[in-house]
Chimera marker file (.cmm) of the C-alpha trace (Angstrom):
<marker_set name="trace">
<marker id="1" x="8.603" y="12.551" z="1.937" r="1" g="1" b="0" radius="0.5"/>
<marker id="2" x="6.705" y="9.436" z="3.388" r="1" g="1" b="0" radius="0.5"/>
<marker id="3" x="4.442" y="9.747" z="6.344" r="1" g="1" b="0" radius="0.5"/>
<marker id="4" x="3.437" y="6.837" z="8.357" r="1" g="1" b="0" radius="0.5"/>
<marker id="5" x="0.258" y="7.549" z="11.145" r="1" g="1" b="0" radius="0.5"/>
<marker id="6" x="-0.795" y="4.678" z="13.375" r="1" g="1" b="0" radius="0.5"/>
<marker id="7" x="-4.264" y="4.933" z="14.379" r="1" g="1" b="0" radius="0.5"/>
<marker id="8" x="-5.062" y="1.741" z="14.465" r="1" g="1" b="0" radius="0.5"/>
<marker id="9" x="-4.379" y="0.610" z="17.721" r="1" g="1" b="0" radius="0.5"/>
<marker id="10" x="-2.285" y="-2.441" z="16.572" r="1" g="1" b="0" radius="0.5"/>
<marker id="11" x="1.277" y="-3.100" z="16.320" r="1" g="1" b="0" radius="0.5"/>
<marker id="12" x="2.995" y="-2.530" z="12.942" r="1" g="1" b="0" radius="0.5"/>
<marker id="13" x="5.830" y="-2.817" z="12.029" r="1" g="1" b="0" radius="0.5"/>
<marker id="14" x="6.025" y="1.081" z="10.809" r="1" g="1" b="0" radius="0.5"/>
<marker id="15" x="10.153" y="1.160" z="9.852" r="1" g="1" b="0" radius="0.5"/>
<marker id="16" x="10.176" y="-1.754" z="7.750" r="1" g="1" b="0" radius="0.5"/>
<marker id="17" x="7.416" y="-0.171" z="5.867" r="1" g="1" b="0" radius="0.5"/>
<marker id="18" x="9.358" y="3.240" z="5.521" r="1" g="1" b="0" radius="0.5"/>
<marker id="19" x="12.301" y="1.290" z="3.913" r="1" g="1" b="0" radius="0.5"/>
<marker id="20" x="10.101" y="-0.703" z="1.393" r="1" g="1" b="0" radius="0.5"/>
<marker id="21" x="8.716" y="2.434" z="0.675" r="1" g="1" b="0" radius="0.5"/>
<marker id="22" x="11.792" y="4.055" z="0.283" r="1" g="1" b="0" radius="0.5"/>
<marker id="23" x="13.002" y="1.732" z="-2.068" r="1" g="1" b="0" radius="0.5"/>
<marker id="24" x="10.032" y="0.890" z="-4.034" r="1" g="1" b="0" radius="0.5"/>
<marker id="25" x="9.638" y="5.031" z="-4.476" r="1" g="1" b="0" radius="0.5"/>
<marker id="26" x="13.383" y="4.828" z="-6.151" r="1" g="1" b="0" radius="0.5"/>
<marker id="27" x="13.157" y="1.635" z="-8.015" r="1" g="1" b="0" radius="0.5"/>
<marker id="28" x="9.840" y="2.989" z="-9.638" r="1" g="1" b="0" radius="0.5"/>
<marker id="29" x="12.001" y="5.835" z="-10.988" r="1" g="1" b="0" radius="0.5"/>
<marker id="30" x="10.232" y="8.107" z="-8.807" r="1" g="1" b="0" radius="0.5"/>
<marker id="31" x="11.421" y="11.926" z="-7.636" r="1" g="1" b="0" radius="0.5"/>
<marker id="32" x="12.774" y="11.179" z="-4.417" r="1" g="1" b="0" radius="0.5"/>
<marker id="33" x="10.868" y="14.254" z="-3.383" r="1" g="1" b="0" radius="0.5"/>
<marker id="34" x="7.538" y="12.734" z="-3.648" r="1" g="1" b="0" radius="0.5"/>
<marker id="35" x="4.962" y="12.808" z="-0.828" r="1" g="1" b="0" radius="0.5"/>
<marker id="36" x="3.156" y="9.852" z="0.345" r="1" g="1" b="0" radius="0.5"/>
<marker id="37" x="0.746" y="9.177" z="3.417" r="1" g="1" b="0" radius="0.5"/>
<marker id="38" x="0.108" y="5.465" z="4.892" r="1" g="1" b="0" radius="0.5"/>
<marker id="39" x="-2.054" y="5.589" z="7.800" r="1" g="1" b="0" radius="0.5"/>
<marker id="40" x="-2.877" y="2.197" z="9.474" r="1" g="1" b="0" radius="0.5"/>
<marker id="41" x="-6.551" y="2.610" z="10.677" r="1" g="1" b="0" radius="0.5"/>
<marker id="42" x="-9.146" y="0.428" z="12.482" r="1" g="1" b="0" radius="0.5"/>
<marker id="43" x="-10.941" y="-1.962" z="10.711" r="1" g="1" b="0" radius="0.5"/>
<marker id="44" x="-14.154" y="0.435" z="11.822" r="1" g="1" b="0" radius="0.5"/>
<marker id="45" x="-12.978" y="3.839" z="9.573" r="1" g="1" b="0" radius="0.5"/>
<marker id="46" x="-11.783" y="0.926" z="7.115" r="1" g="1" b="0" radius="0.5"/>
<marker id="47" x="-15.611" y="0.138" z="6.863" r="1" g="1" b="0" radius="0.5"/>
<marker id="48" x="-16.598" y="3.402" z="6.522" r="1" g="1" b="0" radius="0.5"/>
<marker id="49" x="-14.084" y="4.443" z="3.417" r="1" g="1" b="0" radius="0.5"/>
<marker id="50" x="-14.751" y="0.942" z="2.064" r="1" g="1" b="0" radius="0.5"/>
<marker id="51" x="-19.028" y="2.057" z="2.105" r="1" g="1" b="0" radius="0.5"/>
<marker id="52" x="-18.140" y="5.274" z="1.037" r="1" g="1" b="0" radius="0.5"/>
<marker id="53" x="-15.648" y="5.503" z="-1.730" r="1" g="1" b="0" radius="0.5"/>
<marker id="54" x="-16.416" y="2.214" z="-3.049" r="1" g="1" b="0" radius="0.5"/>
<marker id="55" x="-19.874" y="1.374" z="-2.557" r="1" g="1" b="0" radius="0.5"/>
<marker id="56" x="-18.713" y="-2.318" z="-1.215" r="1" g="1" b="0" radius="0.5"/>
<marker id="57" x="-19.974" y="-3.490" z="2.569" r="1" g="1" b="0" radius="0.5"/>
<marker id="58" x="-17.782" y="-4.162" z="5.030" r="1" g="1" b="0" radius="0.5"/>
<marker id="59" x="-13.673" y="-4.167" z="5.676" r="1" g="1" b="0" radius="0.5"/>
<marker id="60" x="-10.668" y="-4.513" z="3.232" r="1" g="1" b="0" radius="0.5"/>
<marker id="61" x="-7.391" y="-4.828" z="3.658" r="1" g="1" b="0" radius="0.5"/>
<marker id="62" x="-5.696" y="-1.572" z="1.961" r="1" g="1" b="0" radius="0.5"/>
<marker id="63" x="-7.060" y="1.343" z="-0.002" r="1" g="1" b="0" radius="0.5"/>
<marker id="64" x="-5.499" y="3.971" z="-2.208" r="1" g="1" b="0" radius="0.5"/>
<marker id="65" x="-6.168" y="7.492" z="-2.845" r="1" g="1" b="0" radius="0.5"/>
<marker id="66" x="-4.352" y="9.132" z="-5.928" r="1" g="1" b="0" radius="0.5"/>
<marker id="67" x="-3.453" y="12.440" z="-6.032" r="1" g="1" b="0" radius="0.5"/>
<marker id="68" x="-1.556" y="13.902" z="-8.978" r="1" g="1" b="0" radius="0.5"/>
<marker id="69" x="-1.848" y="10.865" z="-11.228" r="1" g="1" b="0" radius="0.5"/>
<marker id="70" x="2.337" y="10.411" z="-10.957" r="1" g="1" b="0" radius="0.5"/>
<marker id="71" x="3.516" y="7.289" z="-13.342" r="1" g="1" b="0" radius="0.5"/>
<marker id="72" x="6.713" y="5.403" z="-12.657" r="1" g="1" b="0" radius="0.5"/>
<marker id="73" x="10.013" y="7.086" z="-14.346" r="1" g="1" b="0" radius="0.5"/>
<marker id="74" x="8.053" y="10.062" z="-13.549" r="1" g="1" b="0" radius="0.5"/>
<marker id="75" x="11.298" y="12.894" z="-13.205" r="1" g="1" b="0" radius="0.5"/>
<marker id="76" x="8.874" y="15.380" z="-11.488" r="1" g="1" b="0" radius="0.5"/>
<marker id="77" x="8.031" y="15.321" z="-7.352" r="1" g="1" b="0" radius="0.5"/>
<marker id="78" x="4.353" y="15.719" z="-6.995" r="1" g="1" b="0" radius="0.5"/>
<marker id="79" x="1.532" y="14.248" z="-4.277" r="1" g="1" b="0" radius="0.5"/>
<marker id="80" x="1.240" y="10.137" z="-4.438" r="1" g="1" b="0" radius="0.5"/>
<marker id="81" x="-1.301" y="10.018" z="-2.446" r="1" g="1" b="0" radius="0.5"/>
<marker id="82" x="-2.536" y="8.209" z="0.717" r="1" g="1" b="0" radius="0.5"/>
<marker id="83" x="-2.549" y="4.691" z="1.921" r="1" g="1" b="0" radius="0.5"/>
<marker id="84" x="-4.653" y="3.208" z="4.285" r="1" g="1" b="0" radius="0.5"/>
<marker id="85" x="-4.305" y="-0.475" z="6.043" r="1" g="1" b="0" radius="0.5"/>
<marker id="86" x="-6.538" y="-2.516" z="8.274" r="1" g="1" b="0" radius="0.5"/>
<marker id="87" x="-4.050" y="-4.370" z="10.553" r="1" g="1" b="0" radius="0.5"/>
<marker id="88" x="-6.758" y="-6.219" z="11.868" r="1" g="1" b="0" radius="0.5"/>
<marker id="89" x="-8.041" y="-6.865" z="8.408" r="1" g="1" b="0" radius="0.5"/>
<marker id="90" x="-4.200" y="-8.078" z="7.600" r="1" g="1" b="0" radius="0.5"/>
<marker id="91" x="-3.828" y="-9.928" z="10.042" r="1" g="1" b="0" radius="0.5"/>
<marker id="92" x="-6.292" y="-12.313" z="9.731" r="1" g="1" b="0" radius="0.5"/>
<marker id="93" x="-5.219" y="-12.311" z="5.816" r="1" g="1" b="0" radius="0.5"/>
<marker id="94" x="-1.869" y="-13.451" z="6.871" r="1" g="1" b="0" radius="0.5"/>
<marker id="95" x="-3.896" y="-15.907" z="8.827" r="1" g="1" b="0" radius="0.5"/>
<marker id="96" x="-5.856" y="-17.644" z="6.060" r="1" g="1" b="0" radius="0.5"/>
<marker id="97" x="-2.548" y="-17.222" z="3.623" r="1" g="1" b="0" radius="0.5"/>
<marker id="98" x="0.079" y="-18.855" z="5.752" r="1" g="1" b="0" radius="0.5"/>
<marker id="99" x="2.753" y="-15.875" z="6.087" r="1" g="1" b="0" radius="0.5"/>
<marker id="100" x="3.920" y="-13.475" z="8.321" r="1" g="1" b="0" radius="0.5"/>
<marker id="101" x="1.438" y="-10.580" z="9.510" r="1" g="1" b="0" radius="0.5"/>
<marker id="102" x="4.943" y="-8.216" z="8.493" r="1" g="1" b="0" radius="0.5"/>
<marker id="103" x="5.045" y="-9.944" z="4.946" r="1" g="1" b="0" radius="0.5"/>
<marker id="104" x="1.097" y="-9.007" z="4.684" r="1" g="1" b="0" radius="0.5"/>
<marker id="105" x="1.549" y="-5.627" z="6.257" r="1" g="1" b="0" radius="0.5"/>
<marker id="106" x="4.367" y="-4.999" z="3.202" r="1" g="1" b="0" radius="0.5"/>
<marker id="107" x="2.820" y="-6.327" z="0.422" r="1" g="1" b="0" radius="0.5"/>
<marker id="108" x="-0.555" y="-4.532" z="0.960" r="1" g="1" b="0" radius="0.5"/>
<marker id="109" x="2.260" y="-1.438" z="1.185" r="1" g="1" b="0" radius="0.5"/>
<marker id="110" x="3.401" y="-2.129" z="-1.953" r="1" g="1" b="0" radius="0.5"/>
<marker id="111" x="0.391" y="-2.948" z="-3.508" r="1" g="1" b="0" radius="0.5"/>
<marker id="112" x="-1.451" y="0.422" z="-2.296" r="1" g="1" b="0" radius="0.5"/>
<marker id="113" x="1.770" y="2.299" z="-3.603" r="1" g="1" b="0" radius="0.5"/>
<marker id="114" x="1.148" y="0.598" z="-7.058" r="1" g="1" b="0" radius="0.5"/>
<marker id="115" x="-2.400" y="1.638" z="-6.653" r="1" g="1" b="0" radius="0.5"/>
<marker id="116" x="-1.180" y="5.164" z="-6.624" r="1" g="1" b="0" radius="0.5"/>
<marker id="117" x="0.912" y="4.936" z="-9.418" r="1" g="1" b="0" radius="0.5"/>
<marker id="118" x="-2.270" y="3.219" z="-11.331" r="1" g="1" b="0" radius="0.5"/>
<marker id="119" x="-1.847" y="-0.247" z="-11.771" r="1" g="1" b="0" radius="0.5"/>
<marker id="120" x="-5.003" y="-2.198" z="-11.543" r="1" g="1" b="0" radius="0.5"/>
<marker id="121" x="-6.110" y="-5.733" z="-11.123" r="1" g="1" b="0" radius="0.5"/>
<marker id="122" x="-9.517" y="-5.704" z="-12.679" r="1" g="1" b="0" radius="0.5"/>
<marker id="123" x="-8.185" y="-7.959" z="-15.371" r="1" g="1" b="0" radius="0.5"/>
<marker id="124" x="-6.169" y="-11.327" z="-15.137" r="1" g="1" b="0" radius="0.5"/>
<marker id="125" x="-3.400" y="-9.946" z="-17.178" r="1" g="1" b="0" radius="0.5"/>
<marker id="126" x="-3.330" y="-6.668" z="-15.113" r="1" g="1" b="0" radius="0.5"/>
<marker id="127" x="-3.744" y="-8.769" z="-12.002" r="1" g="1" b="0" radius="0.5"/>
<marker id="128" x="-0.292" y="-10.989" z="-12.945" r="1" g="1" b="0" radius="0.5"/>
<marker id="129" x="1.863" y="-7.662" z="-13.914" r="1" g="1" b="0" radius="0.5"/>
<marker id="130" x="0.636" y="-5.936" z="-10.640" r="1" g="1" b="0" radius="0.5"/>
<marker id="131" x="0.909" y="-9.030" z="-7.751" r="1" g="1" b="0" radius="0.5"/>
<marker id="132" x="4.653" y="-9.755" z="-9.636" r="1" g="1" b="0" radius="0.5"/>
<marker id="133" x="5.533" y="-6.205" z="-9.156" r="1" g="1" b="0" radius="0.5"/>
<marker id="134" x="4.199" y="-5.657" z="-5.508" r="1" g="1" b="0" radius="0.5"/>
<marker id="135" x="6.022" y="-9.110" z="-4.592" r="1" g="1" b="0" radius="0.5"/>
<marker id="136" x="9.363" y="-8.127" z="-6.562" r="1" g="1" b="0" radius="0.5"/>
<marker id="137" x="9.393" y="-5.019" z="-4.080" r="1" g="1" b="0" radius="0.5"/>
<marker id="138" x="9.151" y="-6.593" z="-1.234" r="1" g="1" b="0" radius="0.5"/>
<marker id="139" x="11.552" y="-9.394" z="-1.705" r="1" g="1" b="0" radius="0.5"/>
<marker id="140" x="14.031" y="-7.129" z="-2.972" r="1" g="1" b="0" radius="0.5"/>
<marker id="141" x="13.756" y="-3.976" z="-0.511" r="1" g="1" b="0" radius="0.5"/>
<marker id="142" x="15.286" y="-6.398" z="2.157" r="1" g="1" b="0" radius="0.5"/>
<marker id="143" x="18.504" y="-7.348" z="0.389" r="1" g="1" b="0" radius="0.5"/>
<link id1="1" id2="2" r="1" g="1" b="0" radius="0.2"/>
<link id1="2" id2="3" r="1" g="1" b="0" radius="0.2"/>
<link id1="3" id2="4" r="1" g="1" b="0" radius="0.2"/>
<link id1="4" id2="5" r="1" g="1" b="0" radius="0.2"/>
<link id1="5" id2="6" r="1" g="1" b="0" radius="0.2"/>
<link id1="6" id2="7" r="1" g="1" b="0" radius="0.2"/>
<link id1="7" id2="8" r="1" g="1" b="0" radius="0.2"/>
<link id1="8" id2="9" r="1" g="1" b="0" radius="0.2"/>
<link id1="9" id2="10" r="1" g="1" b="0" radius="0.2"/>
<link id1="10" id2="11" r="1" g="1" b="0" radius="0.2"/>
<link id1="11" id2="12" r="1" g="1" b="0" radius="0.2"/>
<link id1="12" id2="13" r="1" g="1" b="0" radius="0.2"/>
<link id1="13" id2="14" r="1" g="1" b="0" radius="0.2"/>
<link id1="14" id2="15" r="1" g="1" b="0" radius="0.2"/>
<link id1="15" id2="16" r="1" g="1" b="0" radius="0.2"/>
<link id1="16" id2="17" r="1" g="1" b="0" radius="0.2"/>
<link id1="17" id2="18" r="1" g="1" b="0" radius="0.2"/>
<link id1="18" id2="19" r="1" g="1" b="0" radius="0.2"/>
<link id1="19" id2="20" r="1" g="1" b="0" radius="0.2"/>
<link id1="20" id2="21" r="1" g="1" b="0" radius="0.2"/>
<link id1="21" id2="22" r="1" g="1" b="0" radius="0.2"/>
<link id1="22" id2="23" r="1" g="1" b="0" radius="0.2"/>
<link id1="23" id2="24" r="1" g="1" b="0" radius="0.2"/>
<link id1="24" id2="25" r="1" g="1" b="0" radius="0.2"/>
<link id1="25" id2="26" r="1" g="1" b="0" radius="0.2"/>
<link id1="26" id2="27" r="1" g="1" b="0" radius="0.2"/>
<link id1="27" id2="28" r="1" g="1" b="0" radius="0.2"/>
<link id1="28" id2="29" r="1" g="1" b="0" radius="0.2"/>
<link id1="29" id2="30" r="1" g="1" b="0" radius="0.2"/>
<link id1="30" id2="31" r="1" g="1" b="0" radius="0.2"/>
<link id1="31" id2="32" r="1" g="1" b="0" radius="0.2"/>
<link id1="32" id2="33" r="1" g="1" b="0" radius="0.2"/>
<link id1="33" id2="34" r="1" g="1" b="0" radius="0.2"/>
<link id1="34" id2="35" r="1" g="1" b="0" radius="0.2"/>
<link id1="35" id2="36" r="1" g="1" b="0" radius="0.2"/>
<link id1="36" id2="37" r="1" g="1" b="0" radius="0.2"/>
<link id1="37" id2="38" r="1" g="1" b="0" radius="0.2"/>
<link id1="38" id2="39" r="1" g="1" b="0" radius="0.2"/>
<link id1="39" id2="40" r="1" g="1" b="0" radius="0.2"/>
<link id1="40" id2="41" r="1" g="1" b="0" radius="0.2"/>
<link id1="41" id2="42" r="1" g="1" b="0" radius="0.2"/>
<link id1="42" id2="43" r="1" g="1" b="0" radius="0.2"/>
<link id1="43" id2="44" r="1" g="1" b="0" radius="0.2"/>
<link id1="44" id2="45" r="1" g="1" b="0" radius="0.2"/>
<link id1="45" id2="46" r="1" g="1" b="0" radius="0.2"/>
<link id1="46" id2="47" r="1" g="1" b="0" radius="0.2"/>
<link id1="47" id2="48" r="1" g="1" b="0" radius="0.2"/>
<link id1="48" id2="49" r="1" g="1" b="0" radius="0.2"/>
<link id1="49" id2="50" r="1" g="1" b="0" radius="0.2"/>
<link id1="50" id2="51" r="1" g="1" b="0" radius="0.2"/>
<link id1="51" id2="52" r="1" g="1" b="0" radius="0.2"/>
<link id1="52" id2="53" r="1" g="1" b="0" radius="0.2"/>
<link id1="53" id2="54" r="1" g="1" b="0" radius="0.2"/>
<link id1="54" id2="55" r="1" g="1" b="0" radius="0.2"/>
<link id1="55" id2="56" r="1" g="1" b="0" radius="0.2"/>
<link id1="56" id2="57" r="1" g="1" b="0" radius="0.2"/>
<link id1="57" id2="58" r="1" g="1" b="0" radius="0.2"/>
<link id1="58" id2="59" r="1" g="1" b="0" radius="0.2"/>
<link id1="59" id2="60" r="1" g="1" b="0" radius="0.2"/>
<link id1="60" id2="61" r="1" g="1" b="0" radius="0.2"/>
<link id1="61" id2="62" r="1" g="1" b="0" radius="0.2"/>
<link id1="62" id2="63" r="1" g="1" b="0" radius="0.2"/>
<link id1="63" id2="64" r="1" g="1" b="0" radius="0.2"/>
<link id1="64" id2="65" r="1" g="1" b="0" radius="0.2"/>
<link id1="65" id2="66" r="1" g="1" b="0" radius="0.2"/>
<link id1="66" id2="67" r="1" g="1" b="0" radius="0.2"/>
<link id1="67" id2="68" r="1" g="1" b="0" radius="0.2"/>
<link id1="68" id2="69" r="1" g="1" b="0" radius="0.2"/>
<link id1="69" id2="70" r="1" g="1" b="0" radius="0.2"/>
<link id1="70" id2="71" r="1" g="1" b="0" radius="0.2"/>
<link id1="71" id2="72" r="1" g="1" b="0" radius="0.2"/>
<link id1="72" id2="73" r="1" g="1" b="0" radius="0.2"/>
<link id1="73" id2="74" r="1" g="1" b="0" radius="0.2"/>
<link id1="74" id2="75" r="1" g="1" b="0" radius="0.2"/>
<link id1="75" id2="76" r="1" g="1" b="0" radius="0.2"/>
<link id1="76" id2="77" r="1" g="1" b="0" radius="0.2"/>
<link id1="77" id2="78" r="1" g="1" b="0" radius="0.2"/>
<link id1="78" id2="79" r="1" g="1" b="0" radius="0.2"/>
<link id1="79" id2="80" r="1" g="1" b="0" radius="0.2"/>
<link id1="80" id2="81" r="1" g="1" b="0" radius="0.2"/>
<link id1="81" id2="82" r="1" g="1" b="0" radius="0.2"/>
<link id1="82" id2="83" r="1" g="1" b="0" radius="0.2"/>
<link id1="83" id2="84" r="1" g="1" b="0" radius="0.2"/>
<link id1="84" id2="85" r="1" g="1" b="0" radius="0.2"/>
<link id1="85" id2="86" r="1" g="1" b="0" radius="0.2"/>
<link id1="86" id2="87" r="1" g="1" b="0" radius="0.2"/>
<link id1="87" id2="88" r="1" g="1" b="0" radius="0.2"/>
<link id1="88" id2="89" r="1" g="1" b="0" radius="0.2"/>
<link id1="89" id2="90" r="1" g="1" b="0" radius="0.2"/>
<link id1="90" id2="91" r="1" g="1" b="0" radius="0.2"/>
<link id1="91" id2="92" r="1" g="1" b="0" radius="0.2"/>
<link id1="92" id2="93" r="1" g="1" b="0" radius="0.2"/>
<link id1="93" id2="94" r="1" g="1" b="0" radius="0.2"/>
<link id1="94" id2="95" r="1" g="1" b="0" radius="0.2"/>
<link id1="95" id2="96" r="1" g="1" b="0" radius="0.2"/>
<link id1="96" id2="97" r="1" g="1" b="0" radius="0.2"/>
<link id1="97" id2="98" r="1" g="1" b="0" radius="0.2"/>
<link id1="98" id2="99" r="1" g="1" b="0" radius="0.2"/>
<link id1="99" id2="100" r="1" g="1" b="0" radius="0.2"/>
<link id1="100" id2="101" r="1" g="1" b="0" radius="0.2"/>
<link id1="101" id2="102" r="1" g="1" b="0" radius="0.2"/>
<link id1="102" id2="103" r="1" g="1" b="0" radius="0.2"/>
<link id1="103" id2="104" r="1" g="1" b="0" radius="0.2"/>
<link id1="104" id2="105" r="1" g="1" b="0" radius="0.2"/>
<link id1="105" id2="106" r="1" g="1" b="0" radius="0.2"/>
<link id1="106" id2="107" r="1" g="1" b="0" radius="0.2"/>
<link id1="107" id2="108" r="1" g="1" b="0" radius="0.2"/>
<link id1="108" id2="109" r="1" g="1" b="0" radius="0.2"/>
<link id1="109" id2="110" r="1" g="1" b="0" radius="0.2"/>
<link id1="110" id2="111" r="1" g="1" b="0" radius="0.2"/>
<link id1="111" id2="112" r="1" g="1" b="0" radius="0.2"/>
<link id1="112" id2="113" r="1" g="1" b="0" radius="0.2"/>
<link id1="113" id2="114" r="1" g="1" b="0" radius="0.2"/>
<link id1="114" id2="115" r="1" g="1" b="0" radius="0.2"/>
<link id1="115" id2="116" r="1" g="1" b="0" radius="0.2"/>
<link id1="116" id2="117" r="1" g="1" b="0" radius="0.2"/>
<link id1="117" id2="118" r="1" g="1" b="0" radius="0.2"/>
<link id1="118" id2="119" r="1" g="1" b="0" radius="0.2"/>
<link id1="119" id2="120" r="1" g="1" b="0" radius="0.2"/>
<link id1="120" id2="121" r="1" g="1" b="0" radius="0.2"/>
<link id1="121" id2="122" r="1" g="1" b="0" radius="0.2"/>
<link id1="122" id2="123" r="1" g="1" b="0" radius="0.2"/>
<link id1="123" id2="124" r="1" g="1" b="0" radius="0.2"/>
<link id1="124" id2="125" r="1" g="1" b="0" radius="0.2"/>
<link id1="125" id2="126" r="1" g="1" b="0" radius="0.2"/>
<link id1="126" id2="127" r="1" g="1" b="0" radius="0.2"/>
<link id1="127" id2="128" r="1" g="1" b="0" radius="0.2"/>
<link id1="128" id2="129" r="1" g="1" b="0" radius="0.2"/>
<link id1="129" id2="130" r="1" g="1" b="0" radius="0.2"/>
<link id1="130" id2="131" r="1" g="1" b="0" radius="0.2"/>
<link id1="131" id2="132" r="1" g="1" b="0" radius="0.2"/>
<link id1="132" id2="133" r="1" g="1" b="0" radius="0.2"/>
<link id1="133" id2="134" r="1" g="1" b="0" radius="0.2"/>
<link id1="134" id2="135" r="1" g="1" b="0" radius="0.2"/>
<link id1="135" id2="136" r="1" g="1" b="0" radius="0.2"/>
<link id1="136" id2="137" r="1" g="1" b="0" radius="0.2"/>
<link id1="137" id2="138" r="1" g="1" b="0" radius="0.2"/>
<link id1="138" id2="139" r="1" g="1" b="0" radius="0.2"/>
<link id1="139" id2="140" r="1" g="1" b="0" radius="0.2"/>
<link id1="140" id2="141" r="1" g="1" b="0" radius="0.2"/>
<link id1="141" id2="142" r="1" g="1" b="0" radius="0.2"/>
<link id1="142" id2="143" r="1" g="1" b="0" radius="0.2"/>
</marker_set>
């Protein structure tokens, strides 16, 4: 089960999401049965987790909260987690990367999903595995 909550006062684009989530959930080998939270927030409570949970001034662009530490090919449902996105924060990513605010808004999806599933990017090698991955989804969930 995938939630989506818009709090952020901006315009997403919140079915697109639901179907790369959708798909990424079943091409990770996921239990379809899995729950899953993405809330788009304001780039203020963005701030405030970003202070909070990791220690780091300011806005980002997406964070992740695990739950119950689910892997992919994982046959059991279980708790993903929660996802939270700045559109603001996106948008002006999109901005300074020359792409769509909707190809932003899915590949900081994908990338918080990963998150959840515990993929990291603190190392280059990580970092190549992780960006492929997130960028496979996407491209793929709209064929």
């Amino acid at each position: 089960m995938i939630e989506i909550e818009n709090r952020s006062g901006q315009l997403v684009p919140e079915s697109e999401i639901q179907k790369l989530l959708e798909f990424s959930i079943r091409e990770l080998g996921l239990h379809p049965e899995c729950e899953l939270t993405l809330a788009f927030i304001n780039d203020a409570e963005m701030e405030e987790l970003h202070i909070k949970w990791m220690d780091l001034p300011g806005s980002t662009d997406v964070m992740s909260f695990p739950m119950d530490e689910l892997k992919p090919n994982d046959p059991e449902p279980g708790i993903l987690g929660d996802i939270v996105i700045s559109p603001v924060f996106a948008r002006a990513q999109a901005e300074k990367a020359g792409h769509s605010f909707e190809h932003e808004i899915k590949i900081l999806a994908a990338h918080g999903l990963l998150h959840l599933l515990g993929y990291d990017h603190q190392e280059l090698d990580e970092e190549k595995v992780m960006f492929a991955l997130q960028e496979d989804l996407v491209k793929r969930s709209v064929n």
